[in-house]
VEXGU-515677 format. One record per atom (N, C-alpha, C): residue in three letters; x, y, z. Coordinates in steps of 0.02 Angstrom, whole numbers, plus 50000, padded with zeros to 5 digits. Example, Ala and Ser with C-alpha at 12.3 -4.5 7.8 and 13.67 -1.06 7.14 Angstrom:
2
ALA506604971650390ALA506154977550390ALA506604983550390SER506424988850354SER506844994750357SER506455000250394
! end
This chain:
471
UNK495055123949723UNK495075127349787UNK495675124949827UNK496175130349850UNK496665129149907UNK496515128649971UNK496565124049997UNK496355124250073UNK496975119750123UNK496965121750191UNK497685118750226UNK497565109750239UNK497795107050268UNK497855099050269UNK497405098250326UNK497485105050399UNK496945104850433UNK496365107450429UNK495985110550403UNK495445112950379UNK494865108650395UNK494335109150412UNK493885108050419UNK492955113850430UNK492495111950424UNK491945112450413UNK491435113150342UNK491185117550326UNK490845120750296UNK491225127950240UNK491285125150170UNK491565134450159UNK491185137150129UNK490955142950152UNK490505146950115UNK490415148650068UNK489965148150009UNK490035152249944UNK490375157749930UNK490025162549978UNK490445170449975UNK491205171749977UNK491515166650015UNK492185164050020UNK492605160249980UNK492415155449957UNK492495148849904UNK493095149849865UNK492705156949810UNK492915160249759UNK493715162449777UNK493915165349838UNK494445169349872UNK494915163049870UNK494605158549880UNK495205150049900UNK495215147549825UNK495105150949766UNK495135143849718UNK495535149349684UNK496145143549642UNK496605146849572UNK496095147449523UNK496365152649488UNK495805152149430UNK496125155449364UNK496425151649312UNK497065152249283UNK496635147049218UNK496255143149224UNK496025137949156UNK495365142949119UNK495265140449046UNK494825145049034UNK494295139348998UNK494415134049036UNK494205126349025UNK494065123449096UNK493645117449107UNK493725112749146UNK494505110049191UNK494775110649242UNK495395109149240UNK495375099749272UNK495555094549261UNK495475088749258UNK496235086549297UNK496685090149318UNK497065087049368UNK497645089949393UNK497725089249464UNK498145093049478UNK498825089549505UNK499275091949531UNK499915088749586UNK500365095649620UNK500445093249673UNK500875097449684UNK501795092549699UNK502095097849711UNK502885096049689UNK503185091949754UNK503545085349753UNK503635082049825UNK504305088149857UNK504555090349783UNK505095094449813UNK505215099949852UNK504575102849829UNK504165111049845UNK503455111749856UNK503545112149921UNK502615112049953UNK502205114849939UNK502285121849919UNK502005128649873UNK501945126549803UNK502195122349790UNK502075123549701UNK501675117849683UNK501155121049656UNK500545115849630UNK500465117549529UNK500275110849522UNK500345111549436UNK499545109149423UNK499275111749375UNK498555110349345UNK498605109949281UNK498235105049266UNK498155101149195UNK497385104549166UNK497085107349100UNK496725109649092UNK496335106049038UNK495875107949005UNK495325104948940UNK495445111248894UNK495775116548933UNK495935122148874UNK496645119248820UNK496965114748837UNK497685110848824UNK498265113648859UNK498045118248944UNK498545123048935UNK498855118049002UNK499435119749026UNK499635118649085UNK500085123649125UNK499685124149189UNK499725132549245UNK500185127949285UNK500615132149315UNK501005132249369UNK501015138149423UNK500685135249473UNK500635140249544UNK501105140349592UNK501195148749611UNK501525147049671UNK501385150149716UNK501055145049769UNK500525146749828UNK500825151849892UNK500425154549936UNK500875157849975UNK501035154350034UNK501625151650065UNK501945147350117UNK501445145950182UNK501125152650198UNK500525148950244UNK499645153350212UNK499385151150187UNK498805152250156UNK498225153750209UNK498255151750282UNK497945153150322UNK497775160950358UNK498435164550336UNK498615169650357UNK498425174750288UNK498235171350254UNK498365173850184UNK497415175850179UNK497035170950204UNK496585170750199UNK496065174750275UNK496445176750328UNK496195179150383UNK496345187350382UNK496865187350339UNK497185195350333UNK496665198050280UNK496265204650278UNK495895206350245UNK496515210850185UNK496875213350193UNK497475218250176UNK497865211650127UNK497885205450145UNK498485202050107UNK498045199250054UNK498545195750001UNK498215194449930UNK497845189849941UNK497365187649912UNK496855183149906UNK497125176649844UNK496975170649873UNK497275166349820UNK496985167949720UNK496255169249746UNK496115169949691UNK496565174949639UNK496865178249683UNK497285183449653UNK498065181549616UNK498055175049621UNK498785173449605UNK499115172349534UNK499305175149513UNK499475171949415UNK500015166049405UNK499625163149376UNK499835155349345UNK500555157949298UNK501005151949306UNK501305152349230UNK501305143949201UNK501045148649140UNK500875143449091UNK501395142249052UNK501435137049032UNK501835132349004UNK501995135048936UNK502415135648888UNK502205138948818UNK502025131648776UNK501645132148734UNK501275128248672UNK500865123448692UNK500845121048768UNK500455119048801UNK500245111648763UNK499665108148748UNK499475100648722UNK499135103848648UNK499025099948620UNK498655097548546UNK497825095748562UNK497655096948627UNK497085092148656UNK497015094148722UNK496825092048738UNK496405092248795UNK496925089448859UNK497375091748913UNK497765089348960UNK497275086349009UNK497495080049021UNK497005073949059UNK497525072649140UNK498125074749145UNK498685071549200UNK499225076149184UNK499485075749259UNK500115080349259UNK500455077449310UNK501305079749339UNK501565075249379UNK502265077549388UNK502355079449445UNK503065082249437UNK503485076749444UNK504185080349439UNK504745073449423UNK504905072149524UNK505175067549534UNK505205064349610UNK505775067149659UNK506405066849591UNK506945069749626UNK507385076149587UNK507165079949513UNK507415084449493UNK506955091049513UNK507085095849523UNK506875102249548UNK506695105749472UNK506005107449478UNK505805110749392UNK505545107749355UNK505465100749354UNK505355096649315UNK504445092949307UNK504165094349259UNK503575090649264UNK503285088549182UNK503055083649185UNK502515078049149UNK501965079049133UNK501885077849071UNK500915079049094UNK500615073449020UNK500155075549001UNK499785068748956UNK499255074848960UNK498885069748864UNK498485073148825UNK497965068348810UNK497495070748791UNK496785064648761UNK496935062648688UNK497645064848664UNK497615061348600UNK498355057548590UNK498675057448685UNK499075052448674UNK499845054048671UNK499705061948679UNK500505067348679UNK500735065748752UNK501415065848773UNK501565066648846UNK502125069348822UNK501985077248866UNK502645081048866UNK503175083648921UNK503645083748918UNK504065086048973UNK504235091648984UNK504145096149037UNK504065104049043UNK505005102949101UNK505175111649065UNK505725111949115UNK505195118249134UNK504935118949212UNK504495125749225UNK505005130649236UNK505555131749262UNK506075137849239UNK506085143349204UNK506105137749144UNK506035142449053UNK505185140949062UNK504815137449079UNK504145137149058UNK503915135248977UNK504445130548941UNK504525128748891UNK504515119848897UNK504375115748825UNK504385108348847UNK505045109848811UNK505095103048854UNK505955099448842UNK506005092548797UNK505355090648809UNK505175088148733UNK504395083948739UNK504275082348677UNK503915078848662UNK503535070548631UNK503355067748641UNK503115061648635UNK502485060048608UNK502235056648554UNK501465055048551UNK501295047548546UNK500955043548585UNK500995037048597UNK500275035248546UNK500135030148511UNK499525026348499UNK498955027548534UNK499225029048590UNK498275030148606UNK498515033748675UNK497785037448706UNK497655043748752UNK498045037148835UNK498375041648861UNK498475038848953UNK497965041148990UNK497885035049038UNK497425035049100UNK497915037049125UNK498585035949171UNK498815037449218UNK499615039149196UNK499875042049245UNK500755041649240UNK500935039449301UNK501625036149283UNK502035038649370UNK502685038849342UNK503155041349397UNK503855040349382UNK504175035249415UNK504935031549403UNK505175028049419UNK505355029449517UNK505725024149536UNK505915027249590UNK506545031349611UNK506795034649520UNK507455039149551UNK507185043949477UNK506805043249450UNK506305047949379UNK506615047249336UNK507115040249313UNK507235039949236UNK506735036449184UNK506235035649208UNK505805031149157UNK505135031949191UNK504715034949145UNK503945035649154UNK503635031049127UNK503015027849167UNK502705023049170UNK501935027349114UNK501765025449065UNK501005027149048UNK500755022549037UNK500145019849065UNK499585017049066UNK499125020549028UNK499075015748958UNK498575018548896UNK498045015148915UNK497755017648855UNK496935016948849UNK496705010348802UNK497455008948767UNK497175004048710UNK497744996448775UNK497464996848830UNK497604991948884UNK498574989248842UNK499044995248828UNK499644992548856UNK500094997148885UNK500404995048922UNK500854998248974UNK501504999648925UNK501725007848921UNK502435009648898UNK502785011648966UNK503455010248945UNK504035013949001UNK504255018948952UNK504355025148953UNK504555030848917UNK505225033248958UNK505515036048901UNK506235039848934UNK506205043748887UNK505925050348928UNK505715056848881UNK506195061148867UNK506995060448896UNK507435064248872UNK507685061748823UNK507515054448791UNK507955054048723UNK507305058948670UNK506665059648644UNK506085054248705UNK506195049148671UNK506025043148694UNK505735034548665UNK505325032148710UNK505155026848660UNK504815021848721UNK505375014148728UNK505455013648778UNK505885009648812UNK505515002648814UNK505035001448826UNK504854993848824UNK503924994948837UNK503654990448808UNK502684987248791UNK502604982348823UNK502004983348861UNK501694975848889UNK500954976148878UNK500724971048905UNK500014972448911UNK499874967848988UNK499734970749030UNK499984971049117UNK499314965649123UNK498704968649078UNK498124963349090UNK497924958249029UNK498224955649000UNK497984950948961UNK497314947648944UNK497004949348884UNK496174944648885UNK495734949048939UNK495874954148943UNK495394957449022UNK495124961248938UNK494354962648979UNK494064968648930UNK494264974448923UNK494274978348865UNK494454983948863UNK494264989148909UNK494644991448980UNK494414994649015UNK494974999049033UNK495135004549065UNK495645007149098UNK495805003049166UNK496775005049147UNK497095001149209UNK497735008049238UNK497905006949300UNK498345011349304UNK499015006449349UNK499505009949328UNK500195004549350UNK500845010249379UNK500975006349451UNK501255009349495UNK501905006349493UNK502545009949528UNK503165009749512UNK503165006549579UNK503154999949596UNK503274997649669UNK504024997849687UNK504355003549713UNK505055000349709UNK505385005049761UNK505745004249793UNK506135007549862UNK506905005849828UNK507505007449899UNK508195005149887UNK508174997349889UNK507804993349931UNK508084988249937UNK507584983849881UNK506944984449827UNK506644982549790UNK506404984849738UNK506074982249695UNK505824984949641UNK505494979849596UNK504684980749577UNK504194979449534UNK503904984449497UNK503444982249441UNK502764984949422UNK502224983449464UNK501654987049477UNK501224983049493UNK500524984949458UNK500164985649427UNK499634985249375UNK499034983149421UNK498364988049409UNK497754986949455UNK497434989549394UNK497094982949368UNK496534985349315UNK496154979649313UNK495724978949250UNK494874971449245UNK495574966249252UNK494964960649256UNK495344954749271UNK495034950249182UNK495364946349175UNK495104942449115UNK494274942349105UNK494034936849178UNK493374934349192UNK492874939849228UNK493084945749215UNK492864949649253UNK493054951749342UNK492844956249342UNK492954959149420UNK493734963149421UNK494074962649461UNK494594967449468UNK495414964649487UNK495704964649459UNK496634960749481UNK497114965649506UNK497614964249527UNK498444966149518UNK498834961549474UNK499214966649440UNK499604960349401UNK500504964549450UNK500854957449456UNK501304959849478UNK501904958749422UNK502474963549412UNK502904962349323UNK503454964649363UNK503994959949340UNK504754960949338UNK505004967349292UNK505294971149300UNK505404976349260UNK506174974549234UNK506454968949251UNK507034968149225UNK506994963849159UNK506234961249146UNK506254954649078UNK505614960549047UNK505624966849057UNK505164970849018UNK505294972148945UNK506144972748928UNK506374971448869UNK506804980048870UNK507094980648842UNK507804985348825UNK507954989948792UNK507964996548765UNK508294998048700UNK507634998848648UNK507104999848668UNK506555000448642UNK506414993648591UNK506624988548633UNK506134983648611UNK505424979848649UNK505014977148610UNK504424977248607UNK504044969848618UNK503994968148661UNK503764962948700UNK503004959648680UNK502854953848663UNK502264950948665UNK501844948048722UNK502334943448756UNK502034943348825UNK502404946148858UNK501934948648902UNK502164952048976UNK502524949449035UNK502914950649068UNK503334945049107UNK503034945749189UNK502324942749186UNK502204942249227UNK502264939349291UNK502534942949352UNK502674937649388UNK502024934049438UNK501544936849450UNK501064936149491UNK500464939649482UNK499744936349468UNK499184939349467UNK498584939849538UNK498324943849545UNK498054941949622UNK497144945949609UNK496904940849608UNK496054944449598UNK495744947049674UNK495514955649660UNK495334957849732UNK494584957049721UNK494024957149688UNK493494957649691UNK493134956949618UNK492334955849624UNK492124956849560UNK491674963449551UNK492064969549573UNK491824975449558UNK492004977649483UNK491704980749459UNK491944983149402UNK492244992849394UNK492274995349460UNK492445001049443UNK493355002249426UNK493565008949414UNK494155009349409UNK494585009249464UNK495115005149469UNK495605004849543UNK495935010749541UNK495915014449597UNK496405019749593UNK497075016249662UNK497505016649640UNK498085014549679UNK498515017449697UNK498925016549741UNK499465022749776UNK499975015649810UNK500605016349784UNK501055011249846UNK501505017149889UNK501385012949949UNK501935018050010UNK502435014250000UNK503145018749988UNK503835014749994UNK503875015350054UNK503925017750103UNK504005015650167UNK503745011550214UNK503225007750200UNK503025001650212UNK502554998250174UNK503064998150096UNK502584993550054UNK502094989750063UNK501764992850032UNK501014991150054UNK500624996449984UNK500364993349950UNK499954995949884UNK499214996349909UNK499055003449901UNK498285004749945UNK497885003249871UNK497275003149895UNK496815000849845UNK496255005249843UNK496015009749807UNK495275014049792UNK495115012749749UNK494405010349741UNK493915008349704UNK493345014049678UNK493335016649627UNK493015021749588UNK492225020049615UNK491865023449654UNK491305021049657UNK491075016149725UNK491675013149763UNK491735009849827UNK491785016649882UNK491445010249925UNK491455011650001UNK491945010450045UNK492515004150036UNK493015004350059UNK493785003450033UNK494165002850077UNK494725003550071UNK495164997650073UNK495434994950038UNK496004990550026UNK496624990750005UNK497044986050048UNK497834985350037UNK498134977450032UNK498644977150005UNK499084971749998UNK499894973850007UNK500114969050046UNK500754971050080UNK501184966150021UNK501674970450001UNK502024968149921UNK502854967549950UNK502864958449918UNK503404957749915UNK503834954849868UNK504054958749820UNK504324956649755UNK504834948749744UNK504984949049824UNK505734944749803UNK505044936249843UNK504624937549840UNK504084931249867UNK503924925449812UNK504034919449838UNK503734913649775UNK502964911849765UNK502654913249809UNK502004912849800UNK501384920049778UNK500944918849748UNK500644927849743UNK500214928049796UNK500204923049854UNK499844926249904UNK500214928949978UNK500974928349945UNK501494929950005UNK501674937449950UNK501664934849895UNK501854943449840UNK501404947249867UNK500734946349862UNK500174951649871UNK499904950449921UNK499994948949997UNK499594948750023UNK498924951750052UNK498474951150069UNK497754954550072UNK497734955250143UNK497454962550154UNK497604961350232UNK496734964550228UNK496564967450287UNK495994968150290UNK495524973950269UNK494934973350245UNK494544976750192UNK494434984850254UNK494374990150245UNK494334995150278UNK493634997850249UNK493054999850286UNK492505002050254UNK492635009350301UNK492425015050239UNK492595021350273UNK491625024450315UNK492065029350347UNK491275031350421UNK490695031750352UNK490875037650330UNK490295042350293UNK489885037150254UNK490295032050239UNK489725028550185UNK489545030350122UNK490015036350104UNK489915041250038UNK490405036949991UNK490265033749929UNK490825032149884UNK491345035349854UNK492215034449833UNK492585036649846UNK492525039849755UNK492515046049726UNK492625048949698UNK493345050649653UNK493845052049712UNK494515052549681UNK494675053449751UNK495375050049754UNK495845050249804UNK496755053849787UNK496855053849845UNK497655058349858UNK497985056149916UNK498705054349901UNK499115052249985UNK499455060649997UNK499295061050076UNK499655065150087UNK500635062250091UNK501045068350094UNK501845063950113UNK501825062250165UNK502445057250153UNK502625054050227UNK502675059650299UNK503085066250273UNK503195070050340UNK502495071550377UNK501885070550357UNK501275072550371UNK500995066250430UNK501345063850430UNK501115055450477UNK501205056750549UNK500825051550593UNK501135053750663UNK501405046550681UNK502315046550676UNK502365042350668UNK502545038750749UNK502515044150800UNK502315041750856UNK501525035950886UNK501225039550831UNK500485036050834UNK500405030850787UNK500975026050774UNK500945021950713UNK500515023350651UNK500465027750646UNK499995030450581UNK500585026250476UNK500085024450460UNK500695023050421UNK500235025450346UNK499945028250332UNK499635031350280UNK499125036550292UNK499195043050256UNK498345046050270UNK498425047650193UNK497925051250184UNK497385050150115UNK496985057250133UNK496705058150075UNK496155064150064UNK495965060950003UNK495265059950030UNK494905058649992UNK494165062249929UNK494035064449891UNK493375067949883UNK492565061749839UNK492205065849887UNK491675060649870UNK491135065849835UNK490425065549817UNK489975071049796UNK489865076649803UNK490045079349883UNK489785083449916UNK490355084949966UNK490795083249962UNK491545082950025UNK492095080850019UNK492605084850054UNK493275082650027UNK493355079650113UNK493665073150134UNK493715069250187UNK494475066850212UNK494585067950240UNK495455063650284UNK495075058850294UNK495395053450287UNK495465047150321UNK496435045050329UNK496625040950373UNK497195039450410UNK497045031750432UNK497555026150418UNK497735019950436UNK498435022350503UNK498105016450546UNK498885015850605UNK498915008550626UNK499335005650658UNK499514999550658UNK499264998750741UNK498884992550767UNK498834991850817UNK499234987950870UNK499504992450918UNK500244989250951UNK499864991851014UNK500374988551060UNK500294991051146UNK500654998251137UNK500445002151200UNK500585006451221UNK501365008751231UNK501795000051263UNK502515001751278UNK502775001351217UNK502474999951167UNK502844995051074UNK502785004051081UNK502325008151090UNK502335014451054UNK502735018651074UNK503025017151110UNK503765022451163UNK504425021851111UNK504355015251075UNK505125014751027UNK504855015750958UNK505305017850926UNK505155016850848UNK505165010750810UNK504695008750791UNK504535003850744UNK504785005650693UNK505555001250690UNK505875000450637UNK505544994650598UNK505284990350617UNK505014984950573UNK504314986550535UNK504314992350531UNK503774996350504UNK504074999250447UNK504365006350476UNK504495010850437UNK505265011450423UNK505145009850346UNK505865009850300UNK506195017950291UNK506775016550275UNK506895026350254UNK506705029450215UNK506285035150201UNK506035039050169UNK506065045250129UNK506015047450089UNK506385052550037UNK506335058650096UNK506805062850094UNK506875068650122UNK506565074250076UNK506335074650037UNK506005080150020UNK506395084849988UNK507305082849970UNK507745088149942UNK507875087149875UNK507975090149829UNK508055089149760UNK508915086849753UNK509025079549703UNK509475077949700UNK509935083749645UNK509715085449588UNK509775089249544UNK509455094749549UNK509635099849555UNK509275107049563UNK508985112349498UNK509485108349463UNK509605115549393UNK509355106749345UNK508685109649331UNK508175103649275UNK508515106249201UNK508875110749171UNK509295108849127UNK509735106349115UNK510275103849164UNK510785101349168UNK510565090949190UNK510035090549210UNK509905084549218UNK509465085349139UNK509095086649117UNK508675084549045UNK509315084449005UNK509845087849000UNK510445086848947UNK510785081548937UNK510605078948993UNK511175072949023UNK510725064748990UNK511295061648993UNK511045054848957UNK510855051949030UNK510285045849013UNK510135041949076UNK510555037649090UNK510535035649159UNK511065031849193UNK510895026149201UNK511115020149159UNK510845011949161UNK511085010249251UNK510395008449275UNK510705008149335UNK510204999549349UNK510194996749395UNK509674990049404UNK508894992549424UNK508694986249428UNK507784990349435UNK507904994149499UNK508364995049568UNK508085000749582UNK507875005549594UNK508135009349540UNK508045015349479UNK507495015449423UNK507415008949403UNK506715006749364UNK506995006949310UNK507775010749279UNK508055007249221UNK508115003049217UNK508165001149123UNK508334993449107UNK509164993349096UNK509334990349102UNK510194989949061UNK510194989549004UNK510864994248993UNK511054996948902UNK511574992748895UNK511654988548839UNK512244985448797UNK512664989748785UNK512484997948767UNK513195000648738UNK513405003448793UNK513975005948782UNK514695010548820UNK514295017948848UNK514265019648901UNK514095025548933UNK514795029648922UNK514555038048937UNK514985042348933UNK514935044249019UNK515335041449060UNK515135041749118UNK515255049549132UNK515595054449109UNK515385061549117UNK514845063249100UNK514475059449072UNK513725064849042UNK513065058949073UNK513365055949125UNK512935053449183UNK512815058349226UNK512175058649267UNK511845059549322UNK511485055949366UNK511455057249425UNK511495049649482UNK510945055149504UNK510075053449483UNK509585054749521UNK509335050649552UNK509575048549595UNK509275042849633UNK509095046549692UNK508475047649741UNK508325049249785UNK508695050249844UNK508565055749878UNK509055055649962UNK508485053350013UNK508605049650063UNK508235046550102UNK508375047950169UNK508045048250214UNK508195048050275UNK507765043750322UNK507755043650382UNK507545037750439UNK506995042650470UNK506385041050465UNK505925044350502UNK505835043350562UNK506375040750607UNK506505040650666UNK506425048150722UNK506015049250754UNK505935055950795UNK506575056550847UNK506985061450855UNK507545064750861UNK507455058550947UNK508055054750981UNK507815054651041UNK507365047451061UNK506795046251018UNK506595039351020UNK507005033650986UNK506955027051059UNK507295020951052UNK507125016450982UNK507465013550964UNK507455008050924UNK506935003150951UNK506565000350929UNK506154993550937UNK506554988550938UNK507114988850873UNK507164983150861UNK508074982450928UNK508394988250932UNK508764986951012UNK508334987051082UNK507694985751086UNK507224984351136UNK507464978551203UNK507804979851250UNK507994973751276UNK507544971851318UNK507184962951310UNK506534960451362UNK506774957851413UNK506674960151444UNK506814957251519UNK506724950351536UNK506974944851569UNK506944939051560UNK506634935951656UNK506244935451654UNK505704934651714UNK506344928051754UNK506754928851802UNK507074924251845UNK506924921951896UNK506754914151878UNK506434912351943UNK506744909351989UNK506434909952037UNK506884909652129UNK506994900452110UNK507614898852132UNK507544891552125UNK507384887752207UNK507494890052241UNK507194886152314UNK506314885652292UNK505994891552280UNK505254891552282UNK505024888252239UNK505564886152181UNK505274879752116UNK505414874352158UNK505874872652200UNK506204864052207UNK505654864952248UNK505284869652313UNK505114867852362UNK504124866952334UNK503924869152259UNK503254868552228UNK503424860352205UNK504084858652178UNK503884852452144UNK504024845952202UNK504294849852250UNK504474844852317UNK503534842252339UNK503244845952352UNK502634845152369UNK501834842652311UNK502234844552255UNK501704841152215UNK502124834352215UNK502584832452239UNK502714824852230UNK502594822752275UNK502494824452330UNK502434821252401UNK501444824452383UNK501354824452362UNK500554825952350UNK500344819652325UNK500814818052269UNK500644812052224UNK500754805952261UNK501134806552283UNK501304799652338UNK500994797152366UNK500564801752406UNK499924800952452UNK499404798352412UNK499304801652357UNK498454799952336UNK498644791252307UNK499464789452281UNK499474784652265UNK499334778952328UNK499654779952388UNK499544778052444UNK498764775352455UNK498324779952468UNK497544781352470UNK497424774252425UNK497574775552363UNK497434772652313UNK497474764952312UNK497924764352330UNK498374754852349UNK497744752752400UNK498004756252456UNK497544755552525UNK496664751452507UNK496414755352463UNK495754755352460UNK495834747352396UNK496374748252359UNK496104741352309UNK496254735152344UNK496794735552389UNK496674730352448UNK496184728652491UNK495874733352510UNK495314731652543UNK494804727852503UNK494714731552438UNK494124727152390UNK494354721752369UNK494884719352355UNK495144711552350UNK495114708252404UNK495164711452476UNK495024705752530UNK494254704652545UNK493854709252531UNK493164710352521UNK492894703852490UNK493044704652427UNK492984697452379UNK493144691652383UNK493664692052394UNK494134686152433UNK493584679852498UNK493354685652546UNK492974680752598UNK492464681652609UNK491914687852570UNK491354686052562UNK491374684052467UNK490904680152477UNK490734677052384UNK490034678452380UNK490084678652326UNK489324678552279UNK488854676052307UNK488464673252347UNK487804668152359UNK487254669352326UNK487344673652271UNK486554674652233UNK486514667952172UNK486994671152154UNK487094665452087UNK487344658252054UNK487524657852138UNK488014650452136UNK488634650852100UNK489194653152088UNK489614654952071UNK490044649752067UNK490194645952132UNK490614640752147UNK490104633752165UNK490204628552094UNK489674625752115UNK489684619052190UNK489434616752225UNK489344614652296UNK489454617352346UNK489964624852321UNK489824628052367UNK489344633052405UNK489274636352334UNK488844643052347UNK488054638752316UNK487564644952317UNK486734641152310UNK486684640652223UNK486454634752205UNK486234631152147UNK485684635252131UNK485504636552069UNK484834639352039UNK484454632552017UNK484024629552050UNK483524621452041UNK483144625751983UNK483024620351923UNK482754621151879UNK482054616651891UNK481404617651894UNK480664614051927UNK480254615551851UNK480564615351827UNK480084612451752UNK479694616651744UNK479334614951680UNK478764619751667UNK478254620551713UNK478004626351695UNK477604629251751UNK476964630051684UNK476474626151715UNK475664628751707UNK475274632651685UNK474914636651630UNK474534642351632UNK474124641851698UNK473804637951722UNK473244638151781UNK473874638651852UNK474514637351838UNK474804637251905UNK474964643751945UNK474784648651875UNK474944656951904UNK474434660951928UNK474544664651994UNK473974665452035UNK473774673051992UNK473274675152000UNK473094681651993UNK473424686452019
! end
């Protein structure tokens, strides 16, 4: 079912039908739509097929107009030869226009140019993927298998580029592994079982991942960080614009993050844990989705929202940062980093799939090549970014604080008087221990005899009698 980002209540049965694509002749098991193109949504099927939609620009209007087409009405194009199996994930590319990914239950991941509506090639790995992602400029796809090891793929030679195993000694469970990486950084970060049970991050250098399709025994881990001893599946999402790796728990009630910092010596400054978020409904989280950055109010420090679906409901929830009122007049640059603009670096997805990949540092998420590039038959997809700064609002960080100047007569004339305050009580003070030394001085003791012939003697009269004591 298509529905807008604001939407809310109840949808009717009688209606339902009018809002949903209906293009699979199977179960359909996952969808995405394009960061490049807001209209274009891709579905992964159990028929092996994979549909490509293209929605109508406002669906609201689409759906109030009795005369205009009805979504249900829309025709898919399908992919030609589609999977061997059953399509489990799909995923468009980040920064080429046309371009999308998808994965099979027996371990195929193919690359579609949607244009021609033909793959551009093919891959079959050892065992079925839980998850994909792409790099942070889309030369190297991340799959997270099932037989717990992590490939980097580069599907235009295709190969596989480098093996890990992100969780080591953890039970055989599904893990899924995120491309942590912006302009100024770049990690793996891996959310799957932990050895001893319960749930980890593993954090991995992608530069000691290995090269040239070689094949690694241990994993170059840089940091492990245990979040709990739940056992469901982590579903994870990192925001490059204020790194920070969100945390959903298959089957949980709340929400968790760790603020990630690759270039950190400790894993509790790498991952730090900030605080556990329990959502209203109390309904456990099913499957989750980030909306994009342009969707934020970044006046309202909002720095993530989410759509979530649970049994019975599909739910927004939204994180914002708690600041004063005047912090909210400037832009929090110490927040929010620059953010992809939403434009395709490469437009024409044949002319980038032709092209050899560009050894660039991790961050691009390539590894470096030993041999000689043909620097003409390079392409530079590296993301366009811009400053989510609102047209007009100040900088935070050029914020100038005013510096409180104090009157100097009204200081000399406060500390003039607490000293002449002190003077006095010392005064008081003298006064009175003189008096009690002259006190002592000329009256004496006479109880105890103190000074003996002078003062009274205590006479000692001997024992005293039982019969001498009166009743």
């Amino acid at each position: 079912m298509v529905a807008p980002v604001g939407a809310s209540g109840k949808v009717e049965p009688a209606t339902a039908l009018e809002r949903c694509v209906n293009g699979h002749k199977a179960p359909a098991y996952a969808c995405a739509f394009s960061p490049l193109d807001a209209d274009l949504l891709a579905t992964a099927g159990d028929d092996c097929q994979i549909c490509v939609w293209r929605l109508p620009a406002d669906p609201v209007e689409e759906w109030t107009s009795a005369a205009a087409t009805t979504i249900a009405a829309i025709e898919p194009t399908v992919m030609a030869g589609g999977h061997t199996n059953g399509a489990r994930d799909v995923l468009f590319h980040p920064t080429v226009s046309g371009v999308l990914a998808s994965s099979s239950t027996d371990g195929e991941v193919v690359l579609w140019n949607v244009e021609t509506a033909a793959a551009a090639s093919r891959l079959t790995l050892p065992a079925a993927t839980s998850a994909l992602d792409w790099s942070y400029d889309g030369t190297l796809l991340l799959a997270s298998c099932r037989d717990k090891v992590l490939r980097g793929l580069d599907l235009r030679a295709p190969s596989t580029v480098f093996e890990c195993a992100p969780h080591p000694s953890a039970p055989p469970k599904s893990f899924r592994a995120k491309w942590a990486a912006s302009s100024a950084t770049s990690c793996v970060l891996s959310a799957g079982p932990a050895a001893r049970g319960g749930r980890e991050v593993s954090m991995l250098d992608p530069r000691k991942l290995g090269g040239n399709g070689e094949a690694r025994a241990s994993p170059p881990i840089l940091f492990r960080k245990a979040i709990d001893t739940q056992t469901g599946a982590l579903l994870p999402h990192f925001s490059e614009e204020t790194s920070v790796l969100w945390l959903f728990g298959r089957g949980d009630t709340t929400v968790r993050h760790l603020e990630v910092d690759a270039t950190a010596s400790t894993a509790d400054d790498a991952l730090h844990p900030g605080i556990d978020h329990r959502v209203a409904s109390g309904a456990p989280h099913a499957g989750v989705a980030a909306l994009p950055t342009r969707s934020l109010d970044i006046c309202g420090l909002e720095v993530a929202r989410f759509v979530r679906l649970t049994g019975s409901a599909v739910e927004k929830i939204k994180f914002t940062v708690p600041r004063t009122p005047e912090l909210k007049t400037y832009f929090n640059d110490d927040i929010y980093a620059a953010a992809r603009d939403g434009t395709p670096t490469v437009e024409a997805p044949a002319r980038w799939l032709r092209m050899t990949t560009r050894s660039t540092t991790t961050n691009g998420g390539h590894l470096p090549s030993t041999e000689e590039e043909n620097l003409e038959a390079v392409v530079d997809a590296s993301p366009r970014t811009r400053s989510l700064r609102p047209a007009g609002m100040p900088l935070l960080s050029e914020r100038v604080v005013e510096k409180k100047v104090l009157n100097t007569q009204l200081v000399n004339a406060r500390l003039s008087t607490e000293r002449d305050r002190k003077a006095s009580d010392q005064q008081q003070y003298d006064k009175l221990k003189a008096l009690a030394d002259q006190y002592e001085q000329y009256q004496p003791n006479n109880s105890m005899g103190a000074r003996p012939g002078v003062d009274a003697q205590l006479v000692d009269g001997g024992e005293v009698d039982e019969d001498e004591w009166d009743d």
